[in-house]
N, C-alpha and C positions, 0 to 999 in steps of 0.2 A: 818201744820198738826201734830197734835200731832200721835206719837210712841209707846207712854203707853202699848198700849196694846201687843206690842211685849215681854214686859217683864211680863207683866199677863199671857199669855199664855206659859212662859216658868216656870214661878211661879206654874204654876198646876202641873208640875212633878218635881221641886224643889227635895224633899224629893228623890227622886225615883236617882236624880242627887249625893245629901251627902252622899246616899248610896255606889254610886259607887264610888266617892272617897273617903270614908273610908275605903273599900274595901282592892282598889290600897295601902293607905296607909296603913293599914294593913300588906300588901305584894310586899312590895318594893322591886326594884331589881337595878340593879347598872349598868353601859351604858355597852350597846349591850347584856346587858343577862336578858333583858324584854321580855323575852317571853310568861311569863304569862299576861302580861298589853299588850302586842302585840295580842296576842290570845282573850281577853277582848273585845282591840278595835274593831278588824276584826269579830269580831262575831254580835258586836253591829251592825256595818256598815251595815251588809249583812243583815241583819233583819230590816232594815231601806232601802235597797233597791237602796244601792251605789254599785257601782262597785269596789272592793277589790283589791289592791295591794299588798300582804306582803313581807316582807323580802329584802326591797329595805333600800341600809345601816344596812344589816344584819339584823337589828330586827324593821326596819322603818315602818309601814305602810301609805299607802293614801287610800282615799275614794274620790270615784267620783260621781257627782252626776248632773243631767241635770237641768234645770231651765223649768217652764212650756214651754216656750219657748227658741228655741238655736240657731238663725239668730246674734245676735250680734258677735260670733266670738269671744268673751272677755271668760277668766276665769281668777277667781280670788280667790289665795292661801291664806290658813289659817293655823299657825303652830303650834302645843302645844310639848312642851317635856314629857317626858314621864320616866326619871330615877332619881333615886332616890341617895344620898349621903353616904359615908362609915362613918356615925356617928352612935356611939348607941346612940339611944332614950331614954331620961329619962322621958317623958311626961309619964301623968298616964291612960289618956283617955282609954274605953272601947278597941278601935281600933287600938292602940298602934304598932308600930312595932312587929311582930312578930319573925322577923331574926335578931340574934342579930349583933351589926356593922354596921349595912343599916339602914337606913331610908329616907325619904321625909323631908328632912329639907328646902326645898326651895319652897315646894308647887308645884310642878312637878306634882302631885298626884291632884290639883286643875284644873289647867290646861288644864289637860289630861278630868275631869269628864266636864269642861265647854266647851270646842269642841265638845266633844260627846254631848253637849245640843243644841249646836248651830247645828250639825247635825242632832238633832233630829226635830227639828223646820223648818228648809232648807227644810227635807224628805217631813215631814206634808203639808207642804204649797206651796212648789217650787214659790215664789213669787220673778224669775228673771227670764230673758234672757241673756243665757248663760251657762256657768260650774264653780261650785263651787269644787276646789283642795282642801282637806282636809290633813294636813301632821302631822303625828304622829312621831315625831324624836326621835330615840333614843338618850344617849350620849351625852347629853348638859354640862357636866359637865369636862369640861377638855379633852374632851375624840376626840372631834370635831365629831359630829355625824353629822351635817350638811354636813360636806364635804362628807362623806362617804354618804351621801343618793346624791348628786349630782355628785360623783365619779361614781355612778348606772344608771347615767342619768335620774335625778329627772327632769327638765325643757325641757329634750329631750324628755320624754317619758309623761309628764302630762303639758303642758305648763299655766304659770300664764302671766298674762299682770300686774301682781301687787302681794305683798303676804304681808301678816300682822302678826302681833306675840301679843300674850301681858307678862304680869309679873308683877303678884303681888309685892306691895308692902308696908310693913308697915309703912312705914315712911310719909304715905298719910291717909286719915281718908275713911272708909268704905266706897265702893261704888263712892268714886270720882277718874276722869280718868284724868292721867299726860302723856304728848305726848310733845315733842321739835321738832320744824323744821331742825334741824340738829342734830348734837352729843348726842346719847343717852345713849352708851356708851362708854367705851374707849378700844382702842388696846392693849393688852395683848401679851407681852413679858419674856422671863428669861434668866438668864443668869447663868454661870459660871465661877469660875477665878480660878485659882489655881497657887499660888506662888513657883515654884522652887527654894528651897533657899539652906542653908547649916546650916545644925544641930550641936549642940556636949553642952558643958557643959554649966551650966548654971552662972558658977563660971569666965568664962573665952570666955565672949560673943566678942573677938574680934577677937577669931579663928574659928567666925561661920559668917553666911550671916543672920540673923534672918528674918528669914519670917513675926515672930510676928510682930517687928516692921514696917516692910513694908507691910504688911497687915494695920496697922492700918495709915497711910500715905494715901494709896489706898484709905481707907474707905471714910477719911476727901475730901480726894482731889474727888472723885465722886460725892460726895453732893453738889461741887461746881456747875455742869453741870448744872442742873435745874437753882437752886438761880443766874448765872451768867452768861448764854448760853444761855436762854429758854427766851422769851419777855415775861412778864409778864401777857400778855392776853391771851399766848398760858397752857393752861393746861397742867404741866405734872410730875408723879411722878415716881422716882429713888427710889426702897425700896434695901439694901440689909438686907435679913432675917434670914440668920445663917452665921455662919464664926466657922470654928474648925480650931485647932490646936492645937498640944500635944496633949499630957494626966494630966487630973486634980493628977492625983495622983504621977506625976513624975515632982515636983516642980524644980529640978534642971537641966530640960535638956531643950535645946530648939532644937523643932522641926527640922524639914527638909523641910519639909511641909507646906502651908496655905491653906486653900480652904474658899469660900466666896461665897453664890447663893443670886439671888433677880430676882423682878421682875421688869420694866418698864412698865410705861401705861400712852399711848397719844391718842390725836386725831386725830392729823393731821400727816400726812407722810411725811410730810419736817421736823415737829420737832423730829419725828421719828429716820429718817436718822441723824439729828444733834444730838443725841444724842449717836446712833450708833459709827457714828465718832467721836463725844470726847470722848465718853469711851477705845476707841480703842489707841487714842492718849494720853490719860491718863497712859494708862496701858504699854502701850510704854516710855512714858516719865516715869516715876515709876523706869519699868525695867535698863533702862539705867542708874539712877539715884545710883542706888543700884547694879545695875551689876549682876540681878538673871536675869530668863525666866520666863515669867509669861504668862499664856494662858489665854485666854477671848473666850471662848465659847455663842454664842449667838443666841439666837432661837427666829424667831419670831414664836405667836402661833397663837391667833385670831386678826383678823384686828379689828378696831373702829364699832362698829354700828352707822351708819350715817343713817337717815330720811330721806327722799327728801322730799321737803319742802312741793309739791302739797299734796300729801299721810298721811303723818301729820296734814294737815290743817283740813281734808277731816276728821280724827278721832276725832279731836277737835270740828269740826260744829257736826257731829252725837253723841257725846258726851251730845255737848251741848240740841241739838233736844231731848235726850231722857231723861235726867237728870236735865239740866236747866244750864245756865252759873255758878252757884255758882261753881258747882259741877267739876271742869272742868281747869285743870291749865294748858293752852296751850306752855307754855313755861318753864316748867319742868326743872329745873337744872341736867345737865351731871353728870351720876354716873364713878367713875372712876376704878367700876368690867368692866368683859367682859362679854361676852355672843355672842355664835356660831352661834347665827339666822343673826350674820354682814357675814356670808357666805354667805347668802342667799341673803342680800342688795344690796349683791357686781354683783349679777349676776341679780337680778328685781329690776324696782323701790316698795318702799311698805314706813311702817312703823311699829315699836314697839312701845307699848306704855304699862304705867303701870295701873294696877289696886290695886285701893287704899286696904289694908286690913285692917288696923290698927296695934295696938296690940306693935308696937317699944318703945312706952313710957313706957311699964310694962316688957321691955327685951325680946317680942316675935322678934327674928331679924331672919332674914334668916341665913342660916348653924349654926343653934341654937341647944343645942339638945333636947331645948322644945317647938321648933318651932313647929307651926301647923296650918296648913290655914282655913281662917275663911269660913267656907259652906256659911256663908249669902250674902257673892258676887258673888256665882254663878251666879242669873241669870242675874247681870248687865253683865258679862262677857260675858254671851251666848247674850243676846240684841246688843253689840259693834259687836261680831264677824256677828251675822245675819244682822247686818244694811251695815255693811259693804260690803257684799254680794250686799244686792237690791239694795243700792246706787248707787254699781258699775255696775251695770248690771239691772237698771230696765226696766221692763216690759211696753207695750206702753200702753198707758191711757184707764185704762178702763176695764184690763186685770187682775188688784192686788186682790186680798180678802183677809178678816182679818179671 
């Protein structure tokens, strides 16, 4: 049975859709302080005839909503973020940033207008049994807005049997959907070191402990970890991305000090830990070597977004159903960003999956500051999240209308 017309009829208010996400982009706001795009969504909800939650994860909202029928017992979550990045904008568009330092450089501001489409659709037609969870998250950007809406008891208080996400992406061509049965992203880490050394002249480096040099020792020998520790089928990357010490304009002193940050990003939590521990063993073997103290501060931040495999396939076959197999690249290669909806995985089965935008080859990329999401994939995005829906929760034969 062909689907088409699920995206026809969201094509009729298309327009009415770029609206409001020009809007949002317009008036970006940065996590946890969406209270204008919180107030947006909660208004739309409730004139659509959902039941409103606000301020769950301080500026979170959900939308609830019954299916013509609700004997199944099943609902099933739907998530879009909703903040925006501390870039100024240098795009020229009519709708441009208007706060300067903020904007939507990740397409947050897309997101947010294609749930609100799929909401609108769900409202219209309720064509499932069951409840459709709508989750409007603040703070996807470093900020971990996920935990903080289930810190509020998101799952105790709206329960999903499943919940899905999507995310644009330019590096796919408009309108085609990429979804992996497993790793879709990776675990998100940082770190800290800081070299206790012993400073003084630069003339007479052998009455000092030089940090500098043992810094740069640290550096070489941590790059070993991956290339030499890590199996080569295990993805994983060791960035360190600033390193100070001294001052540039004081060429003959050496430091007292090193300090050095990075990130680590894996998929899997054994290589995780193994890499934990060499670093740790490194930094120890280092210290001993050179007879300074040297600290290794390590944070983990977001875990891997991992797919379960049923929930994946599930997006791939409706994918396929509405689009047609060309359109549709079920085994998607693992990006090695992160992304807070792997909070969410950790607690339902579901899946993330991307939607194509284009736009990479001409340097439109994500945290761009002339990024800006293409309106014309709306309504493939509101058709994934609506199918998603009756697929999971249809209706008994006989009951559907178009």
């Amino acid at each position: 049975m062909s689907y088409q017309h699920v995206v026809r009829a969201i094509s009729m208010f298309h327009d009415e859709l770029s609206a409001i996400r020009r809007d949002i982009h317009a008036n970006p706001e940065l996590g946890f302080q969406e209270t204008r795009t919180s107030a947006l969504v909660a208004g739309m909800l409730r004139s659509l005839g959902y039941e409103v939650h606000a301020g769950i994860g301080r500026t979170g909202v959900v939308g609830v909503l019954e299916g013509r029928a609700n004997d199944s017992g099943l609902s099933i979550g739907l998530r879009a973020d909703m903040d925006a990045l501390p870039i100024h904008e240098t795009g020229v568009q009519v709708y441009r940033s208007t706060r300067p330092g903020v904007m939507h450089a990740c397409g947050h501001d897309g997101h947010t207008a294609i749930l609100l489409g799929a909401a609108r659709y769900l409202a219209e037609t309720r064509n499932f049994n069951g409840r459709a969870v709508l989750i409007f998250q603040p703070a996807e950007e470093g900020l971990g807005g996920a935990q903080a809406m289930l810190n509020d008891g998101l799952f105790e208080r709206f329960h999903c049997d499943a919940i899905y996400a999507l995310h644009n992406w330019p590096g796919l061509p408009p309108g085609v959907i990429g979804v992996n049965p497993g790793p879709m992203m990776a675990a998100a880490d940082q770190f800290d070191i800081i070299i206790h050394g012993k400073g003084g002249h630069g003339a007479h480096p052998y009455q000092t402990n030089d940090p500098v040099v043992i810094a740069a020792q640290l550096i070489t020998a941590l790059q070993t970890i991956v290339s030499r520790n890590v199996p080569a089928p295990d993805a994983a990357v060791l960035t360190i991305a600033a390193v100070n010490a001294g001052q540039v304009n004081a060429m003959n002193v050496i430091p007292h000090e090193a300090r050095m940050v990075g990130t680590v990003r894996t998929f899997s939590p054994v290589v995780q830990e193994q890499i934990i521990t060499r670093m740790q063993e490194v930094v120890n073997g280092i210290a001993a070597a050179f007879r300074v103290r040297i600290e290794l501060d390590y944070k983990r931040l977001f875990p891997a977004t991992i797919n379960t495999p049923h929930h994946a396939e599930l997006v791939a076959d409706i994918a396929t159903e509405l689009f047609g197999a060309e359109r549709v690249v079920p085994d998607l290669v693992p990006s090695m960003g992160s992304e807070d909806f792997s909070f969410l995985l950790q607690q339902r089965p579901g899946a993330y999956f991307r939607l194509g935008q284009g736009g990479a080859e001409s340097g439109c990329v994500l945290h761009n500051a002339a990024f800006d999401f293409n309106d014309a994939v709306i309504p493939e995005g509101c058709a994934m999240f609506v199918r998603l829906v009756e697929r999971s929760m249809p209706l008994a034969s006989g009951s559907h209308t178009e």
